[in-house]
N, C-alpha and C positions, 0 to 999 in steps of 0.2 A: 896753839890753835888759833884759826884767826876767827876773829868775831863774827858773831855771826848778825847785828844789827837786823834787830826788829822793824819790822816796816812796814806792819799796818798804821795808821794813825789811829786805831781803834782798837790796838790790843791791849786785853788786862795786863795791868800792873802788876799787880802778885804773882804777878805772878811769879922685851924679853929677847929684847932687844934682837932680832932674828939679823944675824948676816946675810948680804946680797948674796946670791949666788950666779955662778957665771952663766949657768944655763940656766931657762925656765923648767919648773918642776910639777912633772904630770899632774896634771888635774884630777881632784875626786867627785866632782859634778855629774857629771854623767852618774858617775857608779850609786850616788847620792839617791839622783831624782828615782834610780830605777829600782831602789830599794826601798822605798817607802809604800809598800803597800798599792800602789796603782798612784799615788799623789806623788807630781812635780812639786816639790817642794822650792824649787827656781820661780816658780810662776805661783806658788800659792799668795792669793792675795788678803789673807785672813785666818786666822784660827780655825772655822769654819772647813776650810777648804783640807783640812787635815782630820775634820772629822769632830772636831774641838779639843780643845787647851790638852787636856791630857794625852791625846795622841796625835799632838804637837811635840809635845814632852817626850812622846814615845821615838817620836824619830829623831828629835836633836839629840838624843841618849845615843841612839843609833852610830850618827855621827861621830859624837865624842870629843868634838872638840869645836872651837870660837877663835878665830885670829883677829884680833883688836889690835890698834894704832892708835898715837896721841893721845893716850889718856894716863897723862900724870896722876901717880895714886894720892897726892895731895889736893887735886885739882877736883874742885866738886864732889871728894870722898869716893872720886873713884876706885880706890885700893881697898877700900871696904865692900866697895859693888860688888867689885870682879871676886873678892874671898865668899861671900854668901852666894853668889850665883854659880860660883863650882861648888860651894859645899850643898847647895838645895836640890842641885839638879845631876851632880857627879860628870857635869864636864868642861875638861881643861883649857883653862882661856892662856893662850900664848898672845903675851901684850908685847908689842913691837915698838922701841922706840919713844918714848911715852911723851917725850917732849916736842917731837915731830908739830909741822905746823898744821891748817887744813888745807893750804898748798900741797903740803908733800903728802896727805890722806889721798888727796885727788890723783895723783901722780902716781902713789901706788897702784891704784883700782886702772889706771890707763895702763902702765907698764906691767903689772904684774897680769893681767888678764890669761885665763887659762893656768895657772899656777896655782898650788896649794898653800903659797905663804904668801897669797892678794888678802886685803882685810877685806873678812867679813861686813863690817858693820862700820859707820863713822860718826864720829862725831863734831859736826862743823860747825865753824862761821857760817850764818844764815845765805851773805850775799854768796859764798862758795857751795852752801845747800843749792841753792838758785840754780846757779851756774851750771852744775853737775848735771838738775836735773832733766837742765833745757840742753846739755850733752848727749842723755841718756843714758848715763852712767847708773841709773840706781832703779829697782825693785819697786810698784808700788805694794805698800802693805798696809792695813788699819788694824791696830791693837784695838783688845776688846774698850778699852778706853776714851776711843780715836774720836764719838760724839759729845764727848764730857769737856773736848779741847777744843778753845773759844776758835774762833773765826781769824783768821788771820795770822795765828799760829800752828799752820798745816797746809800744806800744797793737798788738794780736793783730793786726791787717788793717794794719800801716802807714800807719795815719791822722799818728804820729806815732813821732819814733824818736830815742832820747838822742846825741849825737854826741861831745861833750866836758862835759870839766868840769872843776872845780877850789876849792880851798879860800880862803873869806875870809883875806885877808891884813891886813900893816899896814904899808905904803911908808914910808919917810923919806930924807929928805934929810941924810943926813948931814955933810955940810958947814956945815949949818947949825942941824942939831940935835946938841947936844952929846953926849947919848945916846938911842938911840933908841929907842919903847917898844918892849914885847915881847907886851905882854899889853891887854886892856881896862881894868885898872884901872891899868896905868899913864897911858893917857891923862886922867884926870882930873886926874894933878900939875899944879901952878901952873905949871913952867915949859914946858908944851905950847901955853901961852893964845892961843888964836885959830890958833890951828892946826890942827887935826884934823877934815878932809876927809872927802867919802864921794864917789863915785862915779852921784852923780845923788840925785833924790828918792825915798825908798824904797818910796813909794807909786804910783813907775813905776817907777823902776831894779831889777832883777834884782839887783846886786851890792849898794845900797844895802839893799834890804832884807834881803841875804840876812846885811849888817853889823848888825843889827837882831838879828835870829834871834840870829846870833852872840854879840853881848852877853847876849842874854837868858838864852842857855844858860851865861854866863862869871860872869852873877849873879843863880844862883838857880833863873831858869827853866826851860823845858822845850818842847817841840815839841810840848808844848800848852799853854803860859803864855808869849807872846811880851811881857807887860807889862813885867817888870821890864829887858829891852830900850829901848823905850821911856821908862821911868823912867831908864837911864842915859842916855841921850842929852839926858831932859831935867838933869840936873845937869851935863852936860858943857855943855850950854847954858848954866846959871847960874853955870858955873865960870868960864866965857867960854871954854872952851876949842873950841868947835864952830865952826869954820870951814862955811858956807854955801857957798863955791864949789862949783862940781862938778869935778871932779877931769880931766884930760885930759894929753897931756902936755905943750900948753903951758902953763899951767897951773902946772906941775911946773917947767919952764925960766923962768919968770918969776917963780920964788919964791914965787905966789901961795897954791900947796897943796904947803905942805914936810912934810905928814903928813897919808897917803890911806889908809882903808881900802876895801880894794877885792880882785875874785880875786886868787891866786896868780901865775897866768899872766898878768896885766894887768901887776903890779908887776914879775914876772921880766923882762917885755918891757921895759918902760922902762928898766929898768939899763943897757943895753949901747948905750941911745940916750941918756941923759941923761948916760955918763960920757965921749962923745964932744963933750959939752957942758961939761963941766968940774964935773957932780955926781954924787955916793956915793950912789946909790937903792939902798936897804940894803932886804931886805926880812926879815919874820917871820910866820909864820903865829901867833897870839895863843895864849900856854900855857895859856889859862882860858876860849878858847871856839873851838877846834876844828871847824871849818863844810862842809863839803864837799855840793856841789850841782851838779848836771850842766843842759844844753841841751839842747833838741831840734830836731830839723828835721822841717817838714814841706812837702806842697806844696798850695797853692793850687788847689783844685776846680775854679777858671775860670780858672784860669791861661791866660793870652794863647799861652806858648810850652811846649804841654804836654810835647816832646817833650825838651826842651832842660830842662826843671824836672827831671826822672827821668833824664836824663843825672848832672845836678849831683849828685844824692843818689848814683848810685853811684859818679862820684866822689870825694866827701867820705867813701864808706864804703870805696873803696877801699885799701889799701896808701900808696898814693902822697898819698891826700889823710887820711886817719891820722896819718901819719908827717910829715905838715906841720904839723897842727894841735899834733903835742909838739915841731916845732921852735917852735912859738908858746908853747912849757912850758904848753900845757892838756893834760888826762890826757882819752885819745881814749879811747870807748869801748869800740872791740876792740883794747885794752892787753892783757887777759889772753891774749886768741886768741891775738895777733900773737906773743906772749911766745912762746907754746907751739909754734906754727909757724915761728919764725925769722924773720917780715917785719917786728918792730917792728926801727925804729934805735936802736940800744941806746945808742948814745952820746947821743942827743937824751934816753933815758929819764932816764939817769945824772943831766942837768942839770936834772931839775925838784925843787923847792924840798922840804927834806927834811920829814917830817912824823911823828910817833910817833902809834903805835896804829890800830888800824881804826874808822873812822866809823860814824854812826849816821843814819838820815836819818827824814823826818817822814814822814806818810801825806798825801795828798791833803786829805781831810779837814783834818786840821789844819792844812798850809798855809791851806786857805783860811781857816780859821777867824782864824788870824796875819793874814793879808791885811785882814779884815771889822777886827780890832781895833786892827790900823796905821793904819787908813784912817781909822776914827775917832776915834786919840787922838794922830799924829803929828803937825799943827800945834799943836793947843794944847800941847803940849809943847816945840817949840821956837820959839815965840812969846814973843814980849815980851823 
């Protein structure tokens, strides 16, 4: 997924694999909207507008089914979302692809339009949230939750809305790495060579480039100069230290990528599965480039199962699917609400990875502007 980079300068801190097919495949939209009772559920833009939550429930039942994309079941504990939200509500999420980027999320809702295997729902890199919804590719919708989420974390109509987030990390294997880095410029030592991993191409991956940023701010830069980013990666390349694989967690168990930067909550996850495998996945958030970026969710304008897409989101904005996403150690967006009202699990809080200081995050603008200058100088940089 590509990152979604937060970009108010004022947001809280806390915060099935489907084959292509050669033809496209009749749409149940129409049959959808005309079966709900008198409610377009295409254009519902609230609970509300179906009468409320429960015969919201009644029509996404109706439906019976959710098609999701990019959402790795290790990846923010979405594998546990998706199991409680068919077993709460008895319907079948067909997850597509789960490693897909938010490129190709975008790309299906463009290409697949009118087809019953377009995704419902996305979940993006923020500057691809943007992008989409200045396309008009996506649905506005407010979950019952939608005033509870600060400013700056939600396009005003619910085109689009932040859900989690979390801070560039640095994994390692400590079993096999004798110490392990902490920072950016450790990974440049001699004895890192051929080792240090990212989490995809950072000119699709979310976390990759949001490893980029990271650096950049760790030498020199700024959240408007992502070059010197860029320039480390290219000396980590002539260090020989830049490991090419993409990071996963097999990956990680076949000793391929014994040093991954990647989110917080990626790396937290892995621990408690790879020490069942007999390896120390130690993690650090880097002391000299501190990164923190949130996701967004939106839904698909033609969504095939409109009623079943706007279920999921207030789902995911509920209590119950909050408090899942920080047992995946990603920091849910209504962390501060839940704080203050008693619904967050405070013990799942406890355990996410500790961090000094409050963050800074870029504007829109300069993401993209970072994006335009990645795009054009990150192969010749680790090339050759």
């Amino acid at each position: 997924m590509f990152a979604p980079l937060a970009r108010a300068a004022g947001v809280v801190a806390a915060l099935t694999v489907v084959t292509a097919a050669c033809g496209a495949a009749p749409s149940t939209q129409q049959t959808t909207q005309a079966s709900q009772g008198g409610v377009n559920a295409a254009t519902a833009t609230s609970a509300a507008d179906f009468g409320g939550l429960d015969k919201l429930v009644e029509a996404a039942k109706k439906e019976g089914n959710l098609h999701v994309i990019a959402l790795p079941p290790d990846w923010a504990n979405y594998g546990e979302i998706i199991e409680k939200f068919q077993a709460k509500y008895g319907i079948k999420i067909e997850s597509e692809t789960p490693d897909a980027a938010s490129a190709d999320e975008i790309n299906a809702v463009k290409t697949r339009k009118g087809q019953d295997r377009a995704p419902d729902v996305l979940d993006l890199g923020q500057s691809f949230a943007i992008s989409g919804a200045q396309e008009g590719l996506f649905a506005p919708y407010k979950v019952q939750a939608f005033d509870k989420i600060p400013e700056g974390q939600k396009e005003a109509t619910g085109l689009w809305v932040n859900d989690y987030g979390g801070y560039v990390s640095i994994g390692c294997d400590a079993k096999q790495i004798k110490t392990c880095p902490t920072s950016f410029a450790d990974l440049l030592k001699p004895e890192y060579k051929g080792q240090v991993a990212m989490n995809g191409n950072p000119t699709k991956s979310g976390s990759a480039f949001a490893g980029v940023y990271a650096a950049a701010i760790a030498n020199g830069g700024s959240f408007d100069d992502i070059q010197p980013g860029i320039e480390f990666f290219k000396k980590l390349k002539a260090a020989g230290n830049y490991n090419p694989v993409e990071t996963t967690p097999a990956t990680i168990e076949k000793g391929e990528t014994k040093i991954s930067i990647d989110w917080d909550y990626n790396n937290a996850a892995y621990a408690p599965q790879m020490t069942a495998k007999g390896i120390d996945w130690k993690v650090n958030v880097p002391s000299d480039g501190a990164y923190f970026q949130m996701y967004a969710q939106a839904i698909n304008k033609d969504a095939p199962h409109p009623a079943a897409a706007r279920l999921w989101q207030e789902y995911l904005y509920s209590p119950e699917g909050q408090n899942l996403y920080l047992k995946g150690f990603a920091r849910p967006v209504l962390l501060p609400a839940m704080t203050t009202d008693g619904t967050v699990d405070q013990a799942l809080a406890d355990k996410l990875p500790a961090v000094d200081g409050t963050p800074t995050f870029p504007t829109t603008e300069q993401v993209d502007a970072a994006k335009a200058k990645l795009a054009a100088g990150w192969d010749a940089a680790i090339s050759g």
